[in-house]
MMTF fields as JSON, N, C-alpha, C and O atoms, coordinates in Angstrom:
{
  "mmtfVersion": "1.0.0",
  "mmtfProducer": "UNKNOWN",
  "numBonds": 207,
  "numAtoms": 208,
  "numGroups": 52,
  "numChains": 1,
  "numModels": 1,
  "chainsPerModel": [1],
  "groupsPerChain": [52],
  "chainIdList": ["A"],
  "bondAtomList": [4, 2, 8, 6, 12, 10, 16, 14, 20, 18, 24, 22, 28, 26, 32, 30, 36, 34, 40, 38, 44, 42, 48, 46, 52, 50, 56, 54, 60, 58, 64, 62, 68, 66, 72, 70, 76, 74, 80, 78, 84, 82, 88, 86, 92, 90, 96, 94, 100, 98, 104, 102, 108, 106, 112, 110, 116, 114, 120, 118, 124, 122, 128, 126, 132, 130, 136, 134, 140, 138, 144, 142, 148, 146, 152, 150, 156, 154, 160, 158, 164, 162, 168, 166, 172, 170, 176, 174, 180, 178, 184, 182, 188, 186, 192, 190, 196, 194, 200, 198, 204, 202],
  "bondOrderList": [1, 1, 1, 1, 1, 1, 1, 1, 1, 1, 1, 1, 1, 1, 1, 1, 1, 1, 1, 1, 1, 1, 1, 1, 1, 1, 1, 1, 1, 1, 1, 1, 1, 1, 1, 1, 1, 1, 1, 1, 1, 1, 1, 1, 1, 1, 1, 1, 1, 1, 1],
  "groupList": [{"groupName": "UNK", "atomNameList": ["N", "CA", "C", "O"], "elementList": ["N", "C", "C", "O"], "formalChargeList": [0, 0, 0, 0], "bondAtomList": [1, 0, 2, 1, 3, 2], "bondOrderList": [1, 1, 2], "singleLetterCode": "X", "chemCompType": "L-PEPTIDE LINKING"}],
  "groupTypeList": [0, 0, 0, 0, 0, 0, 0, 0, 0, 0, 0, 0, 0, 0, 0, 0, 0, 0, 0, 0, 0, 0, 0, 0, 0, 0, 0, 0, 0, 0, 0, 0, 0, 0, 0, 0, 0, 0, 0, 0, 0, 0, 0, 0, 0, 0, 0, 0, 0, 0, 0, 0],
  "groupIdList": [1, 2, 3, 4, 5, 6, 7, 8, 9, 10, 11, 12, 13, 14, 15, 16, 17, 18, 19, 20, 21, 22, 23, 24, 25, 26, 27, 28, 29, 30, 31, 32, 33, 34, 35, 36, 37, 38, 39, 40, 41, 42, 43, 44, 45, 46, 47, 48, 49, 50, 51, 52],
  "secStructList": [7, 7, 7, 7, 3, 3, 3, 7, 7, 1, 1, 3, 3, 3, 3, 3, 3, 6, 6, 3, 3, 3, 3, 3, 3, 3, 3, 3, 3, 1, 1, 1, 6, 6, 2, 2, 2, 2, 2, 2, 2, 2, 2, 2, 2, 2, 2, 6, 6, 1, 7, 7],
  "xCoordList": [0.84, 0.0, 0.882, 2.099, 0.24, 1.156, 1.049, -0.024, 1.985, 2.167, 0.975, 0.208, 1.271, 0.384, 1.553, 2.117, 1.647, 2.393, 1.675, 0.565, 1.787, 1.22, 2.217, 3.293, 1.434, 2.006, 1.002, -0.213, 2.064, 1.007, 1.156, 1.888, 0.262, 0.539, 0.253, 0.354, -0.082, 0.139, -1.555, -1.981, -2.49, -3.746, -4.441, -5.472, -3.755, -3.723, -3.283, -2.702, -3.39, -2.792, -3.28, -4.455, -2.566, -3.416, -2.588, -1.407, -3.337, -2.862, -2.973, -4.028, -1.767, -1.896, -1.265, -0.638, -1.136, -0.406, 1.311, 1.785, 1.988, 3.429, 3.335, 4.496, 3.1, 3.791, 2.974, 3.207, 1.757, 1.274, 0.066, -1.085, 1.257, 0.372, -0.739, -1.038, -1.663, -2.461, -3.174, -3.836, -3.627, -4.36, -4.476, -4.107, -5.415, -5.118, -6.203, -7.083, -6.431, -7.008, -8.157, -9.31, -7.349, -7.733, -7.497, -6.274, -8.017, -7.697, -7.973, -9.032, -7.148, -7.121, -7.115, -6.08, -8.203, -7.749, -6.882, -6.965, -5.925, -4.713, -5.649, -5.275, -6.804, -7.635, -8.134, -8.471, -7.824, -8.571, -6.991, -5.904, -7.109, -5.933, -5.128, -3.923, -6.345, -5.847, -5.25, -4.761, -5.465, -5.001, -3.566, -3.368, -2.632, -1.579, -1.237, -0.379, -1.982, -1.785, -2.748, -2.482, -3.772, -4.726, -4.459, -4.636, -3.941, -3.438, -1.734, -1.581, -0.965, 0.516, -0.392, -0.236, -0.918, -1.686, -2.514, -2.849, -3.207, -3.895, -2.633, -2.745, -1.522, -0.338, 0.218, 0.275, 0.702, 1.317, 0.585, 1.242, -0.975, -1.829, -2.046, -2.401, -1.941, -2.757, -0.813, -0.55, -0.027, 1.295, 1.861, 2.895, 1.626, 2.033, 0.989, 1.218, -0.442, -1.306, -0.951, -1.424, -0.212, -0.138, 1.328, 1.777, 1.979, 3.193, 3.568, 4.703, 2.435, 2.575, 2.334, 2.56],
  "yCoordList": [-1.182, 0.0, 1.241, 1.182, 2.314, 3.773, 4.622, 4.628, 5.551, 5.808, 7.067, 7.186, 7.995, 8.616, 10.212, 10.108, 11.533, 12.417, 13.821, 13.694, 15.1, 16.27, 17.508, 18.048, 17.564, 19.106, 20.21, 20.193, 21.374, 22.473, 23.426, 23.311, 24.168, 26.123, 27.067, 26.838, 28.063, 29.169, 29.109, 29.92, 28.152, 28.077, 27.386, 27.593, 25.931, 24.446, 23.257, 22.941, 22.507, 21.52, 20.464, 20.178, 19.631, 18.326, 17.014, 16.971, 15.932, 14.644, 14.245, 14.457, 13.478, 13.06, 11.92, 11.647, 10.969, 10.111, 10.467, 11.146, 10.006, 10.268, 9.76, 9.35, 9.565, 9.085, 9.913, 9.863, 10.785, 11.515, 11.983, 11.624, 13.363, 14.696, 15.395, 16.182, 15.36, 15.708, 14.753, 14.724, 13.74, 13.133, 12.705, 11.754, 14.131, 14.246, 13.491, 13.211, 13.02, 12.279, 13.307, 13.086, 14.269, 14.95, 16.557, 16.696, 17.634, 19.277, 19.694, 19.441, 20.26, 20.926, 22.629, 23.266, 23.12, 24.991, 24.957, 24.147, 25.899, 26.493, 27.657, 28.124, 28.03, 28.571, 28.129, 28.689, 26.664, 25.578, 25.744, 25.366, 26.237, 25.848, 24.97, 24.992, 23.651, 22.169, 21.414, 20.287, 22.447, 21.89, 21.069, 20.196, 21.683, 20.94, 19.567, 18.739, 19.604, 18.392, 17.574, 16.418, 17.612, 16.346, 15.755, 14.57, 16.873, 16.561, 15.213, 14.16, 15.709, 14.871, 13.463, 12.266, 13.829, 12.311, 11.723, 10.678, 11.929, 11.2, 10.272, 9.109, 11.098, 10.278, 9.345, 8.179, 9.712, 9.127, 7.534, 6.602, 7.251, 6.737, 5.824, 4.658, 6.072, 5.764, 4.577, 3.468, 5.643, 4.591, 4.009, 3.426, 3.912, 2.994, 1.635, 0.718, 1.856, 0.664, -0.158, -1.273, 0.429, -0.837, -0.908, -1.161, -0.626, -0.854, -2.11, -2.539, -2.584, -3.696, -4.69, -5.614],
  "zCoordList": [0.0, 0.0, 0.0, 0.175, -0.196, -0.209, 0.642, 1.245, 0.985, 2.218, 1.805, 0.849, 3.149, 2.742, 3.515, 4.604, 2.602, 3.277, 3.517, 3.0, 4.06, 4.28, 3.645, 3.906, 2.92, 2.157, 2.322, 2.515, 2.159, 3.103, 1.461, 0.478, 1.772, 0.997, 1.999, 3.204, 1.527, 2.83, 3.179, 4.002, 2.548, 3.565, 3.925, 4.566, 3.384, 3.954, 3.891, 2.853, 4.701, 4.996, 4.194, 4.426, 3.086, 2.668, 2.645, 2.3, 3.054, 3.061, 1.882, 1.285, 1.175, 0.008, -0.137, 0.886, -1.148, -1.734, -1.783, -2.694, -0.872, -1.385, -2.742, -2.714, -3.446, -4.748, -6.213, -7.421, -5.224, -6.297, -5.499, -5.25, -5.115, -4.757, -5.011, -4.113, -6.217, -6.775, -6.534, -7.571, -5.779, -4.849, -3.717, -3.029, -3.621, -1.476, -0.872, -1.686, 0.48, 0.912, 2.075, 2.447, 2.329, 3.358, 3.512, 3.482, 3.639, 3.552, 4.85, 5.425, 5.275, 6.743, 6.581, 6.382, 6.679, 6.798, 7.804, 8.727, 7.687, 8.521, 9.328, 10.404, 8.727, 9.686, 11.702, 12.744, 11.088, 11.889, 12.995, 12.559, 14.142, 15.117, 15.336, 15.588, 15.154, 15.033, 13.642, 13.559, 12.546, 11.19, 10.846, 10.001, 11.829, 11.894, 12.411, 12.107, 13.092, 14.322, 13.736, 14.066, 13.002, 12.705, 11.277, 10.994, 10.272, 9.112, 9.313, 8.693, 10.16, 10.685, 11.361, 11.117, 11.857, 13.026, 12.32, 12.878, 11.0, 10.074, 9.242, 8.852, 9.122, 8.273, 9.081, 8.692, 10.308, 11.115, 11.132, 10.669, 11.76, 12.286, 10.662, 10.835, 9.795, 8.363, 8.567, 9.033, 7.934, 7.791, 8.936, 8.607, 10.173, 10.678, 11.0, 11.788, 9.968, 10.582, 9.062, 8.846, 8.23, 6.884, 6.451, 5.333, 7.604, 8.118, 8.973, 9.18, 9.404, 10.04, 9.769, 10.55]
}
């Protein structure tokens, strides 16, 4: 399976396909306080469960 990574712009956060960015899984407004922290913990949580 493919991992999954977080790339930002200056107004959000998106989870995407490491292997092809232009399909994100998930958009976080940078509006959102928490945008940082749930966009990283969706990757984190996603690649270490098909990691195992």
């Amino acid at each position: 399976m493919e991992q999954l990574k977080v790339v930002e712009n200056e107004r959000e956060y998106y989870v995407v396909y490491a292997n092809s960015e232009q399909d994100w899984v998930a958009k976080f407004e940078k509006s959102w306080p928490d945008a940082k922290e749930w966009a990283y913990h969706m990757v984190n949580v996603y690649n270490d469960r098909i990691s195992d």
